[in-house]
Residue frames as qw, qx, qy, qz and C-alpha x, y, z in Angstrom:
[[0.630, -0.046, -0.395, -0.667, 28.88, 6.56, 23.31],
 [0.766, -0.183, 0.454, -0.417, 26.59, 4.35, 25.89],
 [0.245, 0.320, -0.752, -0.522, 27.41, 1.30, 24.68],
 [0.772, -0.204, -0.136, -0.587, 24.25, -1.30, 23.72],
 [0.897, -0.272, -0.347, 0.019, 25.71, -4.67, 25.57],
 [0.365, -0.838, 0.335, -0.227, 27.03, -4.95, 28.74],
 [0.175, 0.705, -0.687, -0.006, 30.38, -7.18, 29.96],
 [0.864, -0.319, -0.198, -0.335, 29.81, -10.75, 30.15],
 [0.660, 0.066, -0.550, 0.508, 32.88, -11.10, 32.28],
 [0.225, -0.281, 0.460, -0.812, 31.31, -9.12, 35.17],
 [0.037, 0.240, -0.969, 0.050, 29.90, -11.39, 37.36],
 [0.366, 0.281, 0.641, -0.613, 26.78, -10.77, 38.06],
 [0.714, 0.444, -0.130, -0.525, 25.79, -10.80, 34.13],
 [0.272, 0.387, -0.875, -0.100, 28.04, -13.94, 33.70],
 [0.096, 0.152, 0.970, -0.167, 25.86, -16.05, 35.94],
 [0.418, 0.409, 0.043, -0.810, 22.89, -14.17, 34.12],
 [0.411, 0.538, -0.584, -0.448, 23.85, -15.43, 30.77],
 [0.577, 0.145, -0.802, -0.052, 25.13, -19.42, 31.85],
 [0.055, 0.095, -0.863, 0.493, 24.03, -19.93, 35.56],
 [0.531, 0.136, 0.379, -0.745, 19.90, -19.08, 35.63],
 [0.534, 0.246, 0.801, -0.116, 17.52, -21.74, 34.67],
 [0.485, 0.728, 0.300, -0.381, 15.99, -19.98, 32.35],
 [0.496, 0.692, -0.463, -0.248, 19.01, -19.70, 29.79],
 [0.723, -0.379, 0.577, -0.040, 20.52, -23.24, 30.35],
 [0.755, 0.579, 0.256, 0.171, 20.36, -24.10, 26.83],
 [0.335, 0.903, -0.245, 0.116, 22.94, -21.64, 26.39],
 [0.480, -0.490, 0.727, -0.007, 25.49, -23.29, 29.29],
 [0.890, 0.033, 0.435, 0.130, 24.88, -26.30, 27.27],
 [0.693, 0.677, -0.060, 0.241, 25.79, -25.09, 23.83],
 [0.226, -0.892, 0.356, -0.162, 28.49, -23.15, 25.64],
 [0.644, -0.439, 0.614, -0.127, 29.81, -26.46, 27.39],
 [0.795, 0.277, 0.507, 0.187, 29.44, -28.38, 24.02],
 [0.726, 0.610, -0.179, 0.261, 31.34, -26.22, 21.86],
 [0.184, 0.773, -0.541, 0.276, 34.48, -25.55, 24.14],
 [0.685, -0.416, 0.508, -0.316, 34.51, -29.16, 25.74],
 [0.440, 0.305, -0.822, -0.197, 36.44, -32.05, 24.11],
 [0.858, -0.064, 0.114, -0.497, 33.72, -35.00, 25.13],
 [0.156, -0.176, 0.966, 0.106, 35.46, -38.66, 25.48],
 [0.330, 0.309, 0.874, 0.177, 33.50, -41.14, 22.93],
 [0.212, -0.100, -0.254, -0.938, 32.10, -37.45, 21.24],
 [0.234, -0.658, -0.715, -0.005, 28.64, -37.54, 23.92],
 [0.046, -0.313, 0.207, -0.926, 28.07, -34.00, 24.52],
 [0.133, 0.283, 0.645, -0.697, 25.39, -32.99, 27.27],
 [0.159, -0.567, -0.743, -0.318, 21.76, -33.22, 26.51],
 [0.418, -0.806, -0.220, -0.357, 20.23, -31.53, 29.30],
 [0.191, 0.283, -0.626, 0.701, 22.53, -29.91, 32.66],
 [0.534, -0.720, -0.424, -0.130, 20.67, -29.68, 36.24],
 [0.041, 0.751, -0.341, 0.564, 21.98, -26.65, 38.75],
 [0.563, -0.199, -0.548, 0.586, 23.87, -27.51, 41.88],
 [0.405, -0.891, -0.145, 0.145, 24.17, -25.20, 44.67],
 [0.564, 0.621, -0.351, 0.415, 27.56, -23.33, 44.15],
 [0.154, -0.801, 0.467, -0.341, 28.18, -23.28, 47.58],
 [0.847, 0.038, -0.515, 0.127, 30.44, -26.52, 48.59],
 [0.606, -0.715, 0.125, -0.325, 29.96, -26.94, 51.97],
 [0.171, 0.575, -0.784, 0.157, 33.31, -27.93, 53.87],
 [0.748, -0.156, -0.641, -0.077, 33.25, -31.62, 55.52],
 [0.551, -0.553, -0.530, 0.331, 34.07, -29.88, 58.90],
 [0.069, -0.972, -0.223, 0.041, 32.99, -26.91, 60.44],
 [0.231, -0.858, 0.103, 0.447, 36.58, -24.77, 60.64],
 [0.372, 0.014, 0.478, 0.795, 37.53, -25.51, 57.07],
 [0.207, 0.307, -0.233, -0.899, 36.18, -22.44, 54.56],
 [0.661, 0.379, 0.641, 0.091, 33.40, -23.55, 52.35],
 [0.234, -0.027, 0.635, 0.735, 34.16, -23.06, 48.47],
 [0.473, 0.774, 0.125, -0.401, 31.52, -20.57, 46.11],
 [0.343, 0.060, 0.635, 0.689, 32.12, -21.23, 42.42],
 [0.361, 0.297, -0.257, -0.846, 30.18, -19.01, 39.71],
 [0.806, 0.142, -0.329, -0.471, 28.29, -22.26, 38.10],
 [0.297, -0.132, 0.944, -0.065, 28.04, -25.95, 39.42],
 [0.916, 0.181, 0.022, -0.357, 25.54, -28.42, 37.24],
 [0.533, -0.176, 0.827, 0.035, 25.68, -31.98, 36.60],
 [0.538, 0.160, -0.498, -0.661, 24.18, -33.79, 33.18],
 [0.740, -0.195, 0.139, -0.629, 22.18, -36.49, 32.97],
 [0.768, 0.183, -0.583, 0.194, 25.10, -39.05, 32.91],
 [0.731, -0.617, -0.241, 0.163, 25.89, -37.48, 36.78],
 [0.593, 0.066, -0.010, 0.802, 29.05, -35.80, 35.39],
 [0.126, -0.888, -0.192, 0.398, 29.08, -32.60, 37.43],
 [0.576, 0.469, 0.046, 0.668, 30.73, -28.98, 35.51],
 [0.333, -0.792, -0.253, 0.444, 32.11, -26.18, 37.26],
 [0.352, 0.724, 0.240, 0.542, 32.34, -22.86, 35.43],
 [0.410, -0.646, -0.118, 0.633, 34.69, -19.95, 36.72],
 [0.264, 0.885, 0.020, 0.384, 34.60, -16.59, 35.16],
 [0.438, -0.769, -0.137, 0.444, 37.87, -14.77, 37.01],
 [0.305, 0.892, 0.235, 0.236, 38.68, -11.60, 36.16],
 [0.051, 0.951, -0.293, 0.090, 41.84, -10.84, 38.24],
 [0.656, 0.532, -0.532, 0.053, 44.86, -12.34, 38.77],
 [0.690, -0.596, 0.260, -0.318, 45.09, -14.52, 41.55],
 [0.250, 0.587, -0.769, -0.042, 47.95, -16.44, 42.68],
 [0.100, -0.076, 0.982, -0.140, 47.55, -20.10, 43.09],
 [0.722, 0.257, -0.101, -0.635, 43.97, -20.08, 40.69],
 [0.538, 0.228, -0.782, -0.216, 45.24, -23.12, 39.10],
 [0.252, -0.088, -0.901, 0.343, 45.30, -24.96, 42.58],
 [0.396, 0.112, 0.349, -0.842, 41.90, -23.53, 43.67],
 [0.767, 0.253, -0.310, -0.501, 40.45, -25.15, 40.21],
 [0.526, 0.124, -0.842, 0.006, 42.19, -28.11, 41.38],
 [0.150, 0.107, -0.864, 0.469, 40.76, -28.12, 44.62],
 [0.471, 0.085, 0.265, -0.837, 37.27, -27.07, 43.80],
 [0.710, 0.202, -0.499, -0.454, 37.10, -30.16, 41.80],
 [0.358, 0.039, -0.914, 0.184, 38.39, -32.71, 43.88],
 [0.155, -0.047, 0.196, -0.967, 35.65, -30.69, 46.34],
 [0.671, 0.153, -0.095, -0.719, 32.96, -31.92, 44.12],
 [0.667, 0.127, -0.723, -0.126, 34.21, -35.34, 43.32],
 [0.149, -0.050, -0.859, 0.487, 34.72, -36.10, 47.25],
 [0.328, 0.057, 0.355, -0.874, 31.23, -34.48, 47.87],
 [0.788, 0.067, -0.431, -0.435, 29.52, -37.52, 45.48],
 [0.233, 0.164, -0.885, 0.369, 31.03, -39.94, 48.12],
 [0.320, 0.013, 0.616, -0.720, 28.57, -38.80, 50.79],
 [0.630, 0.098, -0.457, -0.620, 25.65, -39.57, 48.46],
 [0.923, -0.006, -0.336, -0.188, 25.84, -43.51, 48.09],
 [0.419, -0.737, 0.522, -0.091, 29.63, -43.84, 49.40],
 [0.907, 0.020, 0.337, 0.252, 30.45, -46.43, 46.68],
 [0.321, -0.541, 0.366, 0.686, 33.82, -45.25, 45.02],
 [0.423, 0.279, 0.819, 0.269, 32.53, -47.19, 41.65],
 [0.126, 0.700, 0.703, 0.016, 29.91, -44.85, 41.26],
 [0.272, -0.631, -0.061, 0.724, 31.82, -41.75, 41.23],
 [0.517, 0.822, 0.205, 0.122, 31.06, -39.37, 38.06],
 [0.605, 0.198, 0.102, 0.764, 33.65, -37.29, 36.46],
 [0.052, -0.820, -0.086, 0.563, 34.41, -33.26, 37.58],
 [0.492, 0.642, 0.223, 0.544, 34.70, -31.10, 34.43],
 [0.433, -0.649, -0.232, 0.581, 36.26, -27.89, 34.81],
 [0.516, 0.459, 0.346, 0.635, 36.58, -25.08, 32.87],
 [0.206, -0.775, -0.341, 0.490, 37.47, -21.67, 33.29],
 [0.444, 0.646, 0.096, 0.614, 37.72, -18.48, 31.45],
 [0.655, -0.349, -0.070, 0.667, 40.80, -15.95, 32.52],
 [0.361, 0.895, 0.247, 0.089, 41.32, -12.42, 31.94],
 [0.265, -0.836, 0.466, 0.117, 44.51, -12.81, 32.52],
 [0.681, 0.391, -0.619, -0.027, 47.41, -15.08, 30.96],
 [0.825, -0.508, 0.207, -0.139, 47.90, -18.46, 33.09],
 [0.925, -0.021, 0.342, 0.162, 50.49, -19.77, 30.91],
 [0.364, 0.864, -0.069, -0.342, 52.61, -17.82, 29.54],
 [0.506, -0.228, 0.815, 0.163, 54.67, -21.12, 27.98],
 [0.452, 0.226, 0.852, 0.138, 51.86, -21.52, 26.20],
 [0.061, 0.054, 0.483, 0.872, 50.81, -20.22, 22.58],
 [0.271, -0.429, -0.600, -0.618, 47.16, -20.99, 22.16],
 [0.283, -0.347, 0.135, -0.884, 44.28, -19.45, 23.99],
 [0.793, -0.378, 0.110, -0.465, 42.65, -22.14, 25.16],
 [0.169, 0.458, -0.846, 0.216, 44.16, -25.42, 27.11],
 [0.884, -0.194, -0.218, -0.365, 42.72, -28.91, 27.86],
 [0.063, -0.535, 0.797, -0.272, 44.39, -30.87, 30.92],
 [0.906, -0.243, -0.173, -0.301, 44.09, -34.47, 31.90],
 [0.538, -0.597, 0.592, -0.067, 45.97, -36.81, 33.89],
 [0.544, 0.598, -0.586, -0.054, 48.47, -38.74, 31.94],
 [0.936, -0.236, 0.051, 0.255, 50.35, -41.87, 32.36],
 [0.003, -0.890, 0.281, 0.358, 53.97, -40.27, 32.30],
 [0.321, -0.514, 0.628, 0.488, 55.26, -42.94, 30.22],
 [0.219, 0.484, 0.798, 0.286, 52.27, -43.95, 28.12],
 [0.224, 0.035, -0.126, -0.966, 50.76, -40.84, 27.99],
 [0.334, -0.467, -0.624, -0.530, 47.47, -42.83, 28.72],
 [0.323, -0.279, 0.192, -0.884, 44.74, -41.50, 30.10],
 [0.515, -0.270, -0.810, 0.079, 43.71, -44.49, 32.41],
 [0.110, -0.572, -0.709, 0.398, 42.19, -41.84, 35.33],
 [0.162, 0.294, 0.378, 0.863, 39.89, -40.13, 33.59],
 [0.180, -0.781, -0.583, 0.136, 37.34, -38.45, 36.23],
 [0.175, -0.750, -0.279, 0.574, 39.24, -35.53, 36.31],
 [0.710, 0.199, 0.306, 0.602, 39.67, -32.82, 33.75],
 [0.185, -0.662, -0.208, 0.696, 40.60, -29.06, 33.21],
 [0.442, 0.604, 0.447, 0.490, 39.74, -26.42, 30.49],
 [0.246, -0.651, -0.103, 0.710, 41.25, -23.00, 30.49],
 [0.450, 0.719, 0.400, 0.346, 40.42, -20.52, 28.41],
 [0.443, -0.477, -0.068, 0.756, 43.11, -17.30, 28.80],
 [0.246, 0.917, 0.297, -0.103, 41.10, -13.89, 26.80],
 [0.061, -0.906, 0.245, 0.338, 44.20, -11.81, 26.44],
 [0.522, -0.140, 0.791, 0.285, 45.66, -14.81, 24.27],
 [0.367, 0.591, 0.717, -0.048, 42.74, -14.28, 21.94],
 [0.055, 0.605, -0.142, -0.782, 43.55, -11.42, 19.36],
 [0.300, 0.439, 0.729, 0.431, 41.04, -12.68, 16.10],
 [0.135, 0.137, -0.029, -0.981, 39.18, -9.85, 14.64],
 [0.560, 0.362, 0.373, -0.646, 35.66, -10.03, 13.65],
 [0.709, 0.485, -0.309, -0.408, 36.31, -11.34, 9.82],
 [0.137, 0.576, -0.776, 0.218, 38.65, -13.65, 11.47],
 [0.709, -0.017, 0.524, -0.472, 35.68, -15.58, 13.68],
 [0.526, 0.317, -0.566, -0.550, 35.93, -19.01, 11.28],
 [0.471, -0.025, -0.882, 0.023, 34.52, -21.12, 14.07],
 [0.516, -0.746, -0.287, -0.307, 31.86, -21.34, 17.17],
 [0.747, -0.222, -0.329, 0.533, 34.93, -21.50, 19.42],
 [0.361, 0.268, 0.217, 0.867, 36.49, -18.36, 17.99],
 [0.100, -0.646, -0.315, -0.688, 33.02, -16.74, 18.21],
 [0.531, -0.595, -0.598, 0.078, 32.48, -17.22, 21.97],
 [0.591, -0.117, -0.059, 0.796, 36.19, -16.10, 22.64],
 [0.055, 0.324, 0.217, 0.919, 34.91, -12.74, 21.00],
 [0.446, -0.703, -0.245, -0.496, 31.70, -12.13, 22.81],
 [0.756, -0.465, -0.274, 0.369, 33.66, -13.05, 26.18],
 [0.428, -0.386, -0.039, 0.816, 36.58, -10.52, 25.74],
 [0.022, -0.028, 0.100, 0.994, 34.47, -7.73, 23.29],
 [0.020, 0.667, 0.745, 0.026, 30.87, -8.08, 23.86],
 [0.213, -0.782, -0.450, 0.375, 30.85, -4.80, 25.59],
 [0.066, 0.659, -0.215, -0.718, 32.45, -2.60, 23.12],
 [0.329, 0.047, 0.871, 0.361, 30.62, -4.54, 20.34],
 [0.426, 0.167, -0.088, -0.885, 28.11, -2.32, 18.01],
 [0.701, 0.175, 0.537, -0.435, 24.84, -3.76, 17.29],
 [0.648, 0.649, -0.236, -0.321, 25.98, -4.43, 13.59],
 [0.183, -0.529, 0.821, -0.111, 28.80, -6.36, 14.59],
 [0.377, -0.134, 0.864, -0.307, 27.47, -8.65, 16.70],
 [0.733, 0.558, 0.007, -0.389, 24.63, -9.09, 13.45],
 [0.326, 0.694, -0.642, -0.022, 28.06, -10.24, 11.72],
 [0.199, -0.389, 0.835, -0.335, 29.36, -12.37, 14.66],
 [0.545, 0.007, 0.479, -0.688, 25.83, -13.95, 15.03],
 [0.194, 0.152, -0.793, -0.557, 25.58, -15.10, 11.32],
 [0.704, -0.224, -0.434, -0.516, 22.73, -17.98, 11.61],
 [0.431, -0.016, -0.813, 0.391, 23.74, -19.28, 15.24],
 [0.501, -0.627, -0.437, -0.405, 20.24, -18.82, 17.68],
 [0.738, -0.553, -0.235, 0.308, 22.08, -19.49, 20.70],
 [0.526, 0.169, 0.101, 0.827, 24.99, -16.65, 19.95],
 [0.194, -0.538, -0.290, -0.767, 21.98, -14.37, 19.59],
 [0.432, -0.806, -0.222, -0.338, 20.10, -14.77, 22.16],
 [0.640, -0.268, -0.272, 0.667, 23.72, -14.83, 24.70],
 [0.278, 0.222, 0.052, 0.933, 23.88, -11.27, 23.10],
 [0.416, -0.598, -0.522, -0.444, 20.40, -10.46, 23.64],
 [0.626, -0.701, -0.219, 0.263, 20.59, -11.19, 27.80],
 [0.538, -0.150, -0.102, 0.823, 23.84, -8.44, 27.19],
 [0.043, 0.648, 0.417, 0.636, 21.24, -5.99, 26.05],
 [0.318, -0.103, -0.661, 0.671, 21.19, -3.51, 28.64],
 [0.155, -0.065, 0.030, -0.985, 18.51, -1.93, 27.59],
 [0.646, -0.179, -0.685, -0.285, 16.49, -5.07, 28.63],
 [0.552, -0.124, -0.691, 0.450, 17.43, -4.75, 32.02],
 [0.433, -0.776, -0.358, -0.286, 15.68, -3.27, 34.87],
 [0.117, 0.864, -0.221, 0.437, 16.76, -0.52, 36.70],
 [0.681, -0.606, 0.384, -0.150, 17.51, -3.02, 39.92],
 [0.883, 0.420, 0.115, 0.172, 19.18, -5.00, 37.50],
 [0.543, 0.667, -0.068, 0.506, 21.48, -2.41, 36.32],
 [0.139, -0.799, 0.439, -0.387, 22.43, -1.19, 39.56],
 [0.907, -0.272, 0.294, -0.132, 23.33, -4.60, 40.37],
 [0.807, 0.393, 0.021, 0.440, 25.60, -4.90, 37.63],
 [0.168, 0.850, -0.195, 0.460, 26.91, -1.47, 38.31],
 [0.612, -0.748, 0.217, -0.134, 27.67, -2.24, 41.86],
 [0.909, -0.132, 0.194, 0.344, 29.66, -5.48, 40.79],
 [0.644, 0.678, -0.064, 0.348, 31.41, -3.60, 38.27],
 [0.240, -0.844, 0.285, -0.385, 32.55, -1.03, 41.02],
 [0.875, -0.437, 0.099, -0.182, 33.66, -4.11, 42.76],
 [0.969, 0.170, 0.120, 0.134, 35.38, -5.84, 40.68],
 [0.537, 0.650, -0.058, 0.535, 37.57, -3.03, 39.61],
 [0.032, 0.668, -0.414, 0.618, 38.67, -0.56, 42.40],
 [0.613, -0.560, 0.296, -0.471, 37.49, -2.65, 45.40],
 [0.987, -0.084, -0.059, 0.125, 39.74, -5.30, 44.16],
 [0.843, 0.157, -0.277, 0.433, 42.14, -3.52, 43.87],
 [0.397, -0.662, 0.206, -0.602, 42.06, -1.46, 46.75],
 [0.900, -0.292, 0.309, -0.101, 41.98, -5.20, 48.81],
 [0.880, 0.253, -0.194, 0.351, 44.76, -6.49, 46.64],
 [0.115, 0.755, -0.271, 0.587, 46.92, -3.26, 47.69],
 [0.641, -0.590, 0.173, -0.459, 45.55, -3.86, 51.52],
 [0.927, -0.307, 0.174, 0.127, 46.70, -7.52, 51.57],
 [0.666, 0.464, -0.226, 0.539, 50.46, -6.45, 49.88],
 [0.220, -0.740, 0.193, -0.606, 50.51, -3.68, 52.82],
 [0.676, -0.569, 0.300, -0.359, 49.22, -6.41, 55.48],
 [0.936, 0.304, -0.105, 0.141, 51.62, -8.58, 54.15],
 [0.195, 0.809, -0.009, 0.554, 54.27, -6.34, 54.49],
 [0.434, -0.662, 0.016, -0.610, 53.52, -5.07, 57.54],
 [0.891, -0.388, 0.154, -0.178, 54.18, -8.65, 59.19],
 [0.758, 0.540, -0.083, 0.357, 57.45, -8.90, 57.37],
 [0.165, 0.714, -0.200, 0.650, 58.61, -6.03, 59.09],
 [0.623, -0.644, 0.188, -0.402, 57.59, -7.29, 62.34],
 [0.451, 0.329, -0.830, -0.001, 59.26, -10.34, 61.62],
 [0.367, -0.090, 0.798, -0.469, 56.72, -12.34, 62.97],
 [0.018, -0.189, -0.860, -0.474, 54.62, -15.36, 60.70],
 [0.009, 0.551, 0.785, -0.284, 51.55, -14.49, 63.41],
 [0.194, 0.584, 0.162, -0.771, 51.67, -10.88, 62.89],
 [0.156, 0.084, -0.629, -0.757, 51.65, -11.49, 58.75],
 [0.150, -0.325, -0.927, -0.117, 48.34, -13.57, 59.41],
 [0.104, -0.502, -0.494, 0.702, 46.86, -11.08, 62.04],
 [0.063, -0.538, 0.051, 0.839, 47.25, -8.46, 59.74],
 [0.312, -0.104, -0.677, -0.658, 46.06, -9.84, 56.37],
 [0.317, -0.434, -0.842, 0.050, 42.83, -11.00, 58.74],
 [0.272, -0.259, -0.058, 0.925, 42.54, -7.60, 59.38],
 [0.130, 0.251, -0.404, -0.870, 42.58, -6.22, 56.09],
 [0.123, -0.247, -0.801, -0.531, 39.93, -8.82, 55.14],
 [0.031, -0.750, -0.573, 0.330, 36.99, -7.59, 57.96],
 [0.111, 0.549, -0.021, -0.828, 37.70, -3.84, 56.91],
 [0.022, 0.082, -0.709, -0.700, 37.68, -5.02, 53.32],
 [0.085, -0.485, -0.859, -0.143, 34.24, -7.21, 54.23],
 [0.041, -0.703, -0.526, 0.477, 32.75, -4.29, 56.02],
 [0.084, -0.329, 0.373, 0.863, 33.35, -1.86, 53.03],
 [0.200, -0.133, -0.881, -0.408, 31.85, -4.36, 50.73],
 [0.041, 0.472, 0.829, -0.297, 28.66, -4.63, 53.09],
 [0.020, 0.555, 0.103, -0.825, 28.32, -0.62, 53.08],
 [0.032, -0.170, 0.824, 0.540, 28.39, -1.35, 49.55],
 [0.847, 0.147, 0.237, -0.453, 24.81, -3.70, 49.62],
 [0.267, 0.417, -0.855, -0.157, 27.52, -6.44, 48.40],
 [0.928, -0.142, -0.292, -0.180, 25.94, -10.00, 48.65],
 [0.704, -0.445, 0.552, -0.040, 27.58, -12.43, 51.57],
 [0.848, 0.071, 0.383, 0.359, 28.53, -14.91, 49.33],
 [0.603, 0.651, -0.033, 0.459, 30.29, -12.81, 46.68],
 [0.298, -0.908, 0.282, -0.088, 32.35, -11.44, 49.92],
 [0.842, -0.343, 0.416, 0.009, 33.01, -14.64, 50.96],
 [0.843, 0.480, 0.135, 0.204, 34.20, -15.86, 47.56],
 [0.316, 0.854, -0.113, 0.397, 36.58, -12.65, 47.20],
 [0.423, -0.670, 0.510, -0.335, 37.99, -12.13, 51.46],
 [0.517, 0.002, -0.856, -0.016, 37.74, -16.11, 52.12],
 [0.385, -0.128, 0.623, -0.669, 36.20, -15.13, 55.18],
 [0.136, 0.273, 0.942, -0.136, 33.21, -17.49, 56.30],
 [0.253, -0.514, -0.424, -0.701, 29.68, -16.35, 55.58],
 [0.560, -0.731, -0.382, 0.077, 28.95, -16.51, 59.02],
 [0.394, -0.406, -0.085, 0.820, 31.64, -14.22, 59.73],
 [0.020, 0.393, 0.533, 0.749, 30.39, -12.13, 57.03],
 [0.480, -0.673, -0.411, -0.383, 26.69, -11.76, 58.59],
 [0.650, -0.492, -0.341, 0.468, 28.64, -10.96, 62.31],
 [0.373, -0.051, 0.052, 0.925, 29.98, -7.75, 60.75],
 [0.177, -0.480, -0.416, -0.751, 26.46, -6.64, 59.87],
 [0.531, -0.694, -0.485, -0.036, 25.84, -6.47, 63.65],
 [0.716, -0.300, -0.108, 0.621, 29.19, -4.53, 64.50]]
């Protein structure tokens, strides 16, 4: 049976839902119930960034995130939806933040004046498997005081497969999100009536999952990512274990490099065939976007 909402961990309805102007109100609630707030100030109002974070010189990579906004204190948030398992995520999330925090420098270029990077991602995968609870709040610590004396920087992980409440079980807005994140999409329309109780924002998250709201360029936009996400990752995960491999065997470090640099132009030129988007290559291969847009001439 078709079901009536689609997955809001596919990406292209994830930045639907919390990245477009038009639902922002939802990022906020979103950001205000799974954000622990120093001096309890949640966010009033957000403004979108660009997600792409241009590098400070031309042969480093630039960084794509799924959601960048700021609030109207200057404190920027960066939202990651990732959906496979990637090794050294944690240090990406650390480096897409420090990213943003060096990228308020250029601005004015007083240090003083620097805002705080939130972070927060949700995992469909376990990051921690140390750790019991599904969701995880990091900060930087004195190690023998345990204060928190540099607070610009902080991390929120949320890990789905950690998450195993049931629907009578929801006995908080936290709880409820957790659920529409890892079962929106096999979620009947009664349910989510259930789930929804009197919370406006809950509703209308479900609502934008309505696929039967969505236009037919729409849906083949989702459909495409889906296709993406699933075999053409892992089809490219396979490719770089192979071109890995491969350079192993040669016992040479260049040829392991050669060869995963390889796999990632076939991979990008697949993805083009595809009507994939440059930047959601770029994000996925690390190629450049300008390498990207060279392959559409080859």
């Amino acid at each position: 049976m078709l079901s009536k909402f689609l997955d809001p961990k596919n990406d292209f309805a994830f930045r639907r839902i919390f990245g477009s102007e038009r639902n922002k109100d939802i990022l906020i609630h979103f950001l205000n119930d799974m954000i622990t707030f120093k001096e309890s100030s949640p966010i009033v109002d957000v403004t979108f960034l660009k997600t792409n974070q241009d590098p400070e010189i031309a042969s480093q990579k630039t960084s794509i995130v799924d959601i960048l906004c700021k609030d109207t204190k200057g404190n920027q948030y960066i939202v990651e939806m990732q959906v496979a398992k990637e090794k050294g995520f944690t240090k990406r999330a650390q480096y897409y933040a420090a990213k943003a925090y060096v990228g308020q420098a250029a601005i004015g270029g007083e240090y003083h004046n620097l805002k705080e990077i939130i972070f927060l991602a949700i995992s469909d995968f376990i990051m921690f498997p140390n750790k019991d609870s599904f969701k995880s709040d990091h900060v930087i610590l004195d190690r023998n005081s345990h204060e928190n004396d540099l607070k610009d920087f902080s991390f929120t992980f949320l890990e789905l497969p950690k998450f195993n409440q049931t629907i009578d079980e929801l006995d908080n807005i936290t709880s409820k999100w957790m659920y529409f994140l890892k079962h929106a999409d096999d979620t009947s329309e009664s349910q989510s009536a259930q789930i929804i109780g009197g919370d406006p924002i809950i509703e209308r998250a479900y609502q934008e999952l309505n696929r039967f709201s969505w236009n037919e360029e729409e849906l083949r936009t989702y459909d495409q990512t889906e296709k993406y996400e699933g075999s053409y990752l892992a089809s490219m995960a396979q490719k770089f274990d192979e071109g890995m491999e491969k350079g192993k065997a040669e016992g040479k470090a260049e040829g392991e490099q050669i060869g995963i640099e390889k796999e990632k132009i076939e991979i990008a030129k697949t993805m083009l065939q595809k009507s994939m988007d440059a930047q959601t290559i770029a994000e996925i291969t690390g190629l450049l976007i300008e390498e990207i847009e060279s392959l559409k001439t080859t």
